[in-house]
N, C-alpha and C positions, 0 to 999 in steps of 0.2 A: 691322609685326612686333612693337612693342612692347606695343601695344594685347592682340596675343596671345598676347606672354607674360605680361600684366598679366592678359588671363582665365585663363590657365592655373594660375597663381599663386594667385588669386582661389579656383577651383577645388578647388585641391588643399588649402587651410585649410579648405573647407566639409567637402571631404570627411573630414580630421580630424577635425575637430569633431563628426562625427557617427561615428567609425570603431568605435567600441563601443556604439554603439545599433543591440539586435537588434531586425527589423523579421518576424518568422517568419509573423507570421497579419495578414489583412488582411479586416476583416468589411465586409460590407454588409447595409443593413435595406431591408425595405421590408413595407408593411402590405397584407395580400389579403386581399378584401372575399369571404365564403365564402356567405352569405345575407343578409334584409331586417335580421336580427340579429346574427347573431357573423361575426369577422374572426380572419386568422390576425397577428400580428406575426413576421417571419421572420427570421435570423437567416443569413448564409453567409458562410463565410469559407473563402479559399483556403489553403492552408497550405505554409511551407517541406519541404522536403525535410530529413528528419533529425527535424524537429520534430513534435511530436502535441498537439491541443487535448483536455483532458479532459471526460468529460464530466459530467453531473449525480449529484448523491445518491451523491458518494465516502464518505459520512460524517467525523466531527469530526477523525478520526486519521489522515485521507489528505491528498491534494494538493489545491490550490482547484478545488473544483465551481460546473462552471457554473450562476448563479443568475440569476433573473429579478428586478429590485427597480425599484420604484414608486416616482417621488417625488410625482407631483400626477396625481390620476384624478379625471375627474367623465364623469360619464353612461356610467358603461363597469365593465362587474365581469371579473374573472377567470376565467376557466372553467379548472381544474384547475392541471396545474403544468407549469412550462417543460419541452418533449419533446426530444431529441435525435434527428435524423432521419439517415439514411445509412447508412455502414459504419462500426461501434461496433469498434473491437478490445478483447479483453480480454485481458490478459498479466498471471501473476502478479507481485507487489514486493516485492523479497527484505528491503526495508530497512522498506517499511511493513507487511509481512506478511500482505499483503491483494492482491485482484486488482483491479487498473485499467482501466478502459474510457474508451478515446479514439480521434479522430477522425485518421486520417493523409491527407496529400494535400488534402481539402475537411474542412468541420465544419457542419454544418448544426442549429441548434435553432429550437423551434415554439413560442411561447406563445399560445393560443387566449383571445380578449374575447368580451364579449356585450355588445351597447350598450343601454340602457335610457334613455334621455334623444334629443329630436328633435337637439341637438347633444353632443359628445364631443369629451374632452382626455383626454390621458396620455402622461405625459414619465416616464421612468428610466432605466435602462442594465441594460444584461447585463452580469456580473461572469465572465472564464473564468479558468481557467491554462493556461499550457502550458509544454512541457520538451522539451530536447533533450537527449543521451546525455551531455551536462556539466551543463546550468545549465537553471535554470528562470526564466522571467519571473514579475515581482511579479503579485498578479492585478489585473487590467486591463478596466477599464469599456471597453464600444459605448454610448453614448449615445441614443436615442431621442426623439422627442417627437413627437407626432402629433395633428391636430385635425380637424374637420369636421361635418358634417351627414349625418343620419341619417330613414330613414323606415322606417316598420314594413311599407309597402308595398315599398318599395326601397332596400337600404341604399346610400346614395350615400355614398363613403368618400373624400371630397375634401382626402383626408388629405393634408401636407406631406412628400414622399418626403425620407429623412433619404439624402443624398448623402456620400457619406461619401470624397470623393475632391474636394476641394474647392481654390481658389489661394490660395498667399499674395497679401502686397499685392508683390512682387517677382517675384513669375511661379514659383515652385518650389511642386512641391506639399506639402499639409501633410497629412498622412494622421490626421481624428480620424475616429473609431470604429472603427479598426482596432485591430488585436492590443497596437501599439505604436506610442507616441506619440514624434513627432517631438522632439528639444529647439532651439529656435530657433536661430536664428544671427543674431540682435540681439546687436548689444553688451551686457558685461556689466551696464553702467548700465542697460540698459530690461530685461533682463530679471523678469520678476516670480517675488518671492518670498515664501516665509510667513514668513521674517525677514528684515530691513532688513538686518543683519549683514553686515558682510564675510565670514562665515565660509560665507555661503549662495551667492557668489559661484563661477561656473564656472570650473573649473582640467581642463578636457577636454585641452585642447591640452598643460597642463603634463605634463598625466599621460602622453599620448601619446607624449613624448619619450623617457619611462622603457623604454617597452615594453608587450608585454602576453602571459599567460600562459594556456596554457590544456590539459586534462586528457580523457580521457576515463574512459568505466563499462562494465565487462562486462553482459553479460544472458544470463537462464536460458533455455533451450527448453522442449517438452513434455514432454521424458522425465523432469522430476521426478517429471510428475504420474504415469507408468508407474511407476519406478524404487518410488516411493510406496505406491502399488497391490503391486506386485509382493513389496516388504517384507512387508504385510501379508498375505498370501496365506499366505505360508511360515509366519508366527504362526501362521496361522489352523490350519496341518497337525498342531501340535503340541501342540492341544488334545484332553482326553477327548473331544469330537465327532466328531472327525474321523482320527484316528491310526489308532484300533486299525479302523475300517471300512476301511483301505485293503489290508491282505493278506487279507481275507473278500471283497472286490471284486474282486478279482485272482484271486482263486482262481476265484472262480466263473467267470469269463470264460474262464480258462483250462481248464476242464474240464466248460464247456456242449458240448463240440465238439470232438471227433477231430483236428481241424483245426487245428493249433496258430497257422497265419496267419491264420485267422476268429477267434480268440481276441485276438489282437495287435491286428487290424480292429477288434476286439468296442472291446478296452480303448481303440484310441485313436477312436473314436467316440464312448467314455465321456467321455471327459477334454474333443473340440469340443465338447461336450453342454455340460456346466461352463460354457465359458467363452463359447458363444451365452448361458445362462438368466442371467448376471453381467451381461454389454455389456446385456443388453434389459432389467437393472435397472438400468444406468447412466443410457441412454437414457432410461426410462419415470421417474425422476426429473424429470431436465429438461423433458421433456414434461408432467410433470404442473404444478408450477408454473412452468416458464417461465425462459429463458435469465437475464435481468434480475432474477424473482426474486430469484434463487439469490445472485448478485451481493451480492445488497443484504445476504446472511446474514453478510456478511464486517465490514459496519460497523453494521448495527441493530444497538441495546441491547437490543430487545426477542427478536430472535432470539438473540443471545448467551447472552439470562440462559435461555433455553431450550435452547440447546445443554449449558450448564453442568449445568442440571439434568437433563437427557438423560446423559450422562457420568458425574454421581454415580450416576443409576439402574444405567447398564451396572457401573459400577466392585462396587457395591451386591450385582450380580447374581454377580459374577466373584468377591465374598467369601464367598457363600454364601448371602447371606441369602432368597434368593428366586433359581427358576429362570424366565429368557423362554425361556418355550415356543411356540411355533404350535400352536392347535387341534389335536388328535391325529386329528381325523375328516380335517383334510387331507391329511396324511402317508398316513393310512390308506387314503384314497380311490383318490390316486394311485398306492401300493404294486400294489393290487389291480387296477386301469388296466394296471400294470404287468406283471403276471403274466397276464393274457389277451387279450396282445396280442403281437407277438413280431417283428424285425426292428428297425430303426433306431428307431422309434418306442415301440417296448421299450425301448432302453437310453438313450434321451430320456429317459421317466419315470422309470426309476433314476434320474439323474441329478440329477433335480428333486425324486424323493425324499430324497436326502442334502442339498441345500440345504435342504430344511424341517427334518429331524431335527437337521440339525446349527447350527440356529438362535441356539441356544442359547451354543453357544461361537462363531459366525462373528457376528452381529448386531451384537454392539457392536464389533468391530474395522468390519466395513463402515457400521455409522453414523459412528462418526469418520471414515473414511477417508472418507465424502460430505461430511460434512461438513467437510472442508480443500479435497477438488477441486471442489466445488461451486459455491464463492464465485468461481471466474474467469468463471463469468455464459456461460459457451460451451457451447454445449450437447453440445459431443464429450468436453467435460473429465469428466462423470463416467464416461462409456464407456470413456475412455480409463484413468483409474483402474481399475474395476473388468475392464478386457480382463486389469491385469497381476496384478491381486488372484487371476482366474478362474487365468490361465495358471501360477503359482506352486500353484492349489488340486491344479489337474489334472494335472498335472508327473508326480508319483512313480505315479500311475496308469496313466501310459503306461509311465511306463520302469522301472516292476515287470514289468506285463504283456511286455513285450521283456526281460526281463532277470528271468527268476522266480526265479533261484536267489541273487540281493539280500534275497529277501525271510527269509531265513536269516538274514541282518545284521544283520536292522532290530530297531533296539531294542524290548523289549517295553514296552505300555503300562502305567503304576503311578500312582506319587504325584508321580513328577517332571513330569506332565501339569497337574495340578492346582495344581504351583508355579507354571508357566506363566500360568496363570487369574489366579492369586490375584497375580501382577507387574503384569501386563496390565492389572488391578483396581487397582492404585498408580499406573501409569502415567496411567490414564484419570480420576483424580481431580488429579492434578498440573494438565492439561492442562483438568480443566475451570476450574480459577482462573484459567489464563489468558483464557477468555473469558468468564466474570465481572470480570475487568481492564476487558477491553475497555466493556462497560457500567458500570462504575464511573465510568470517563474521559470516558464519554459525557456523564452526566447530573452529572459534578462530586459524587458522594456522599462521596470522599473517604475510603471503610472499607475500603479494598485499596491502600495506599498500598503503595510499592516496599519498606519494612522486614514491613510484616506482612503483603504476598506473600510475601517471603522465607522470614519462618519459619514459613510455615503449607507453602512446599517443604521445608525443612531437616527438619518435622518429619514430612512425606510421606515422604523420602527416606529417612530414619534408623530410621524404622518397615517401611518395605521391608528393612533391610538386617538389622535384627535377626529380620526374619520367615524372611529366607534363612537366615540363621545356628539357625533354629529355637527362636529364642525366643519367638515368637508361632505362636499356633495360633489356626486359625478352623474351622467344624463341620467342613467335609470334607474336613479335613487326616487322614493315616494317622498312627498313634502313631511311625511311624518316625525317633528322634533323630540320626540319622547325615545327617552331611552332605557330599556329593559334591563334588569337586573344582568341577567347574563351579561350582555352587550356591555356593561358598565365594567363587568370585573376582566372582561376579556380587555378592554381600554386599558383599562387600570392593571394587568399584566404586560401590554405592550409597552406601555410609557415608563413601568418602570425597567425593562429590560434595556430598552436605551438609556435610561440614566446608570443602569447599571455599568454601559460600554464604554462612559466619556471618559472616566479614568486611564483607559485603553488609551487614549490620544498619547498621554503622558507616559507612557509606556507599564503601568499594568499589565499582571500577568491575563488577568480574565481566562480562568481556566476553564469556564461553562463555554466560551468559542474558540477556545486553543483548534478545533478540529477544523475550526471553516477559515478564518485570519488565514494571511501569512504568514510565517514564522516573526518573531521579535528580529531577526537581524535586519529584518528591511525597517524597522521603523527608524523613519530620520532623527525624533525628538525624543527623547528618554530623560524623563527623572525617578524613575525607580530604583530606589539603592539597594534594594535589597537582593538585587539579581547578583550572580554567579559569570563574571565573564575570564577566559584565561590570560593572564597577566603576558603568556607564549603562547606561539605554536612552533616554536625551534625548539626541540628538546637543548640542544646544546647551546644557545644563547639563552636561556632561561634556567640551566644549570649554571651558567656563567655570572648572571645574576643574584639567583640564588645565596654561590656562596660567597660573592662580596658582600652581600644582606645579611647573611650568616641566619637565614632560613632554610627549613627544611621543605622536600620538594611533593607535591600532589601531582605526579604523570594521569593525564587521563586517555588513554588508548581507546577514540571513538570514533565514526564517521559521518558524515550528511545522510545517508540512509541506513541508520543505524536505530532501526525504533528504539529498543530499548535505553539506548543511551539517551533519546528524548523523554523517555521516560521518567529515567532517572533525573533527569535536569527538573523536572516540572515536578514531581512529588517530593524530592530529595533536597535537592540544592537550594530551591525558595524557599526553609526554614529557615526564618530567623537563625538560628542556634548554630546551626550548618554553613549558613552563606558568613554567618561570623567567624567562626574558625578556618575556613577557608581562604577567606578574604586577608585577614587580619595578622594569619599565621605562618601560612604556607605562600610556597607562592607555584597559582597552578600553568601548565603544561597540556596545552590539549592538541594531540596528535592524530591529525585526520589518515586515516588508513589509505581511504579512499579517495584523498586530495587528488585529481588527475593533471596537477600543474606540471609541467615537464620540467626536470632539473636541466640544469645550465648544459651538465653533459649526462648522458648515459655512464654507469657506475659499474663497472664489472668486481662480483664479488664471489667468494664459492662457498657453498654448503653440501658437505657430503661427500665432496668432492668432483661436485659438476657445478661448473661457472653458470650465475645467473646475472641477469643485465636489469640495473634498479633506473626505471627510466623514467619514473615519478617521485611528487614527494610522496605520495602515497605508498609505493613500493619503499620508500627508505624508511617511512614508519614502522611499516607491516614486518621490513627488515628486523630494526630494530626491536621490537616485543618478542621476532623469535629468538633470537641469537643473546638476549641478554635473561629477556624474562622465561623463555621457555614460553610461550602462549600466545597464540594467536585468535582470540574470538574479542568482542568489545561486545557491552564495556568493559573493561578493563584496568583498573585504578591501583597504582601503587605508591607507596611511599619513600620518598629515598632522601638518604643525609648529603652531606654537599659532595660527598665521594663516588655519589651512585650506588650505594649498596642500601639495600632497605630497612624499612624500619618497625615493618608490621606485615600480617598478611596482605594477599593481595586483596582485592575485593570487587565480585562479578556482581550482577545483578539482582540485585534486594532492594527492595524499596521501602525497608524497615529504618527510618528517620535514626531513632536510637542504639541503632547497629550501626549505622553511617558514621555516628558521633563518636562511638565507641571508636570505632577503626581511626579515626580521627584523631583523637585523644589519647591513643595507644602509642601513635608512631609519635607525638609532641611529646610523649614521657623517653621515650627511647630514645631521642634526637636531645632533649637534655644531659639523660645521663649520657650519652656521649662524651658530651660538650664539660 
């Protein structure tokens, strides 16, 4: 009996020790020999429930993309880039502004070799991410290495299967090349670390006592991308294009026929017309370049800096200086289709003739608007966009034609149409800096930093608002100086949205554009005190600090594509109450997981009893939270006294201000009585 309560006991410390080590993705490799010359390297991994493994080519401003990396190759080239094979989800990301594609349930990627040499080696690891509706894991090598002999007659691929489910020397298993690496359960003395330090020493159990915290994240559906669509549509009705043809459409429908319900039929035949020839422009995007394409428009620099200038042109057009026309012989073609022919297929071509005519003011609202549904890489997302673009177009053409004595109401077409244009034309040049940001970031040019974003909006914004108020003219303005109540408070919303931004210069949070700005780190000028920045990013030279200061320590365990952790900075940390404690008390440590700086040298270390190579500062982070804290997902926030042992729970993502303070306030009573 005693024996089993000495295992159970035994037990229940192991399991401690490990009780904040997420284990969500579990990969396996193995190498398939496809011909006398090339093989596939394969990649599969099972995955948790809740959790999703991203996949490749997220670009620099999203979450880590799975990569393929090479550390020793002979006799063996590349052929193309690592694939992701399976069921890819793609779901917009409200925090990174862009659409993500990941793998739920399983995750499968393909790198294809070619072998050129009678023998062949190549050792590296696949790098993924993954995230659950709280946290995200640091990103995380699968290991590989694979050797053998080769014939151009028959490729024999006597390759070393990398087993990836392997024993310790004690009989438990030790999971390397999975998602997530075990931390030992050696005593603290044999554990291996990148510093001798007692500060690197594991406080799992300590921290276990305290407790442990944890949050959840809303998520968006599809009907943004309708709701979206469906905005734009109504714009689109309120342009010289398309306004004044809708009570000439109406009428005619209404008085081809005696019949005043074949007239009703007529019109809402007109309006399915609409919005079939919209969805078969949705579709026939995706179908022309491709789900994946499209995807990628959302983090190339090269596509960006083309959208941008796509946007000036529409904006350019919407000023006046040049009309986009379609061909007149098409318009004309189909008109004439149109009249010698007669039935459903009659008012088809109607139908199609007013998307071409009305080109002109509908083109640049429906290339922006592809351009935002576009990028979720699914190929129903632009259909679904333009179904609500269509159903907003076709609307007032049905429920004229039902309802004809409306058409009394309706305002008559003027100059207040071409105000319309010429906002629209403001609007679509604000928005194209935003994706010249985007390739700025990319390629590090550094000429769109977050102040001269700012006032290159303020000064968008300010010029919209004096143009409402009519102190700007452009050619196809009317001389008309009176300005309309509406027209007034739309002015009077513009100008003060810019006055709202100027603060921004000075480094302001401006939380209403955190989503289009830059981030705060590129702004050159900053007087804002009340921001949160880390006093480190060396855990070890900022405990060094620390306890000459004889303060207690805030580690923050976060990355550059770590939403949540921007989360938490922007609702959390700019309290007053918060950034004072912080500032004031602690001295904080913020440890990028995902740094891809290279250390001076590669670090060879082991866990579980298989050597792993730390060849980042990122890897010696990611290190360090396992091997000490037991945890791997960010954010990540702990408290420790100048010893490195803690002082409080740890604390995951919650964006409850007066819990933040609490945990705060906790570990400074703990760190006293200490002392």
């Amino acid at each position: 009996m005693r024996k089993l309560y000495s295992l159970l006991l035994m037990l229940f410390f192991v399991i401690a020790a490990h009780a904040q080590i997420q284990e969500p993705v579990k990969f396996k490799t193995e190498l398939k020999t496809l011909s006398e010359t090339e093989a596939e390297i394969v990649f599969n991994a099972t995955v948790d429930k809740g959790w999703h493994v991203y996949s490749t080519d997220l670009g620099s401003d999203g979450p880590v993309s799975a990569t393929f990396n090479v550390d020793k190759k002979e006799g063996v080239e590349l052929i193309g880039k690592l694939t992701p094979r399976g069921n890819v989800v793609s779901k917009y990301d409200p925090m990174f502004e862009m659409t993500l594609r990941f793998f739920e349930d399983k995750a499968s990627f393909v790198q294809k070799i070619k072998f050129t040499a009678p023998t062949y080696k190549i050792e590296g690891y696949l790098e993924y991410g993954a995230c659950n509706d709280e946290n995200c894991l640091p990103p995380t090598q699968v290991p590989f290495d694979y050797s053998g002999k080769t014939s151009l007659k028959a490729a024999v691929a006597d390759a070393k299967t990398n087993d990836v489910e392997s024993q310790d020397t004690d009989g438990t298993e030790a999971t390397t090349g999975q998602g997530v690496t075990e931390v030992a359960t050696t005593p603290a003395s044999e554990q291996p670390v990148v510093s001798a330090d007692i500060l690197w020493e594991p406080v799992i159990e300590d921290l276990q006592s305290f407790g442990e915290e944890h949050a959840q994240q809303k998520d968006k559906s599809w009907l943004y991308i309708f709701i979206t669509g469906f905005l734009g549509g109504l714009i689109a009705l309120f342009t010289p294009c398309v306004w004044p043809i809708i009570p000439m459409t109406v009428s005619f429908f209404l008085k081809r026929t005696k019949d005043k319900k074949k007239g009703i039929r007529d019109a809402w035949t007109y309006g399915a017309s609409i919005v079939v020839i919209y969805v078969i422009l949705g579709l026939a995007i995706t179908a022309i370049f491709g789900a994946s394409a499209l995807n990628a428009l959302s983090t190339n620099a090269v596509f960006n800096i083309l959208f941008c200038l796509m946007l000036i042109v529409f904006a350019a057009s919407f000023f006046g200086a040049f009309e986009l026309t379609l061909p007149s012989k098409w318009s004309n073609a189909v008109d004439s289709k149109a009249e010698a022919t007669s039935g459903l297929l009659s008012i088809f071509l109607m139908a199609f003739t007013l998307s071409l005519v009305s080109f002109s003011c509908t083109g640049p609202i429906i290339g922006f608007l592809l351009v935002q549904v576009s990028t979720s890489g699914s190929v129903v997302a632009p259909a679904i966009g333009m179904l609500g673009f269509a159903i907003a177009l076709a609307l007032p053409f049905t429920l004229f034609a039902m309802f004809p004595s409306w058409l009394k109401s309706m305002p008559k077409s003027g100059g207040w149409m071409n105000v319309i244009k010429v906002t629209l034309g403001f609007l679509e040049l604000a928005f194209a800096l935003k994706f010249l940001s985007v390739a700025d970031l990319a390629y590090g040019w550094r000429i769109l930093d977050r102040e001269t974003f700012l006032a290159l909006w303020i000064v968008i914004f300010a010029l919209l608002g004096f143009y409402l108020l009519g102190k700007i003219k452009f050619p196809h303005d009317d001389d008309d100086n009176k300005v309309g109540v509406g027209r007034f408070f739309m002015a009077l919303a513009s100008l003060s949205f810019a006055l709202y931004m100027v603060p921004g210069l000075w480094g302001a949070p401006l939380k209403a554009v955190s989503a289009f700005s830059p981030p705060m780190n590129t702004q050159d000028f900053n007087l804002y005190t009340n921001e949160v920045h880390p006093k480190f990013k060396d855990y070890d030279l900022g405990m060094e600090y620390a306890r000459q200061h004889h303060k207690p320590v805030l580690v923050d365990f976060t990355g550059f594509g770590c939403v949540n952790c921007r989360k938490m900075e922007l609702a959390v940390w700019t309290d007053s109450k918060v950034s004072n404690i912080i500032n004031d008390d602690y001295v904080l440590i913020s440890l990028y997981v995902d740094d891809k700086t290279p250390l001076s040298a590669p670090v060879k270390v082991v866990e579980n009893g298989k050597e792993r190579t730390l060849r980042t500062i990122g890897d010696k982070w990611s290190y360090l939270q396992r091997v000490k804290f037991g945890a791997n997902a960010q954010p990540f926030y702990v408290l420790l006294d100048n010893e490195g042992k803690p002082l409080n729970k740890s604390y995951a993502f919650n964006e409850s201000v007066p819990d933040y303070i609490a945990f705060l306030k906790t570990g400074l009573e703990n760190y006293k009585k200490e002392k």
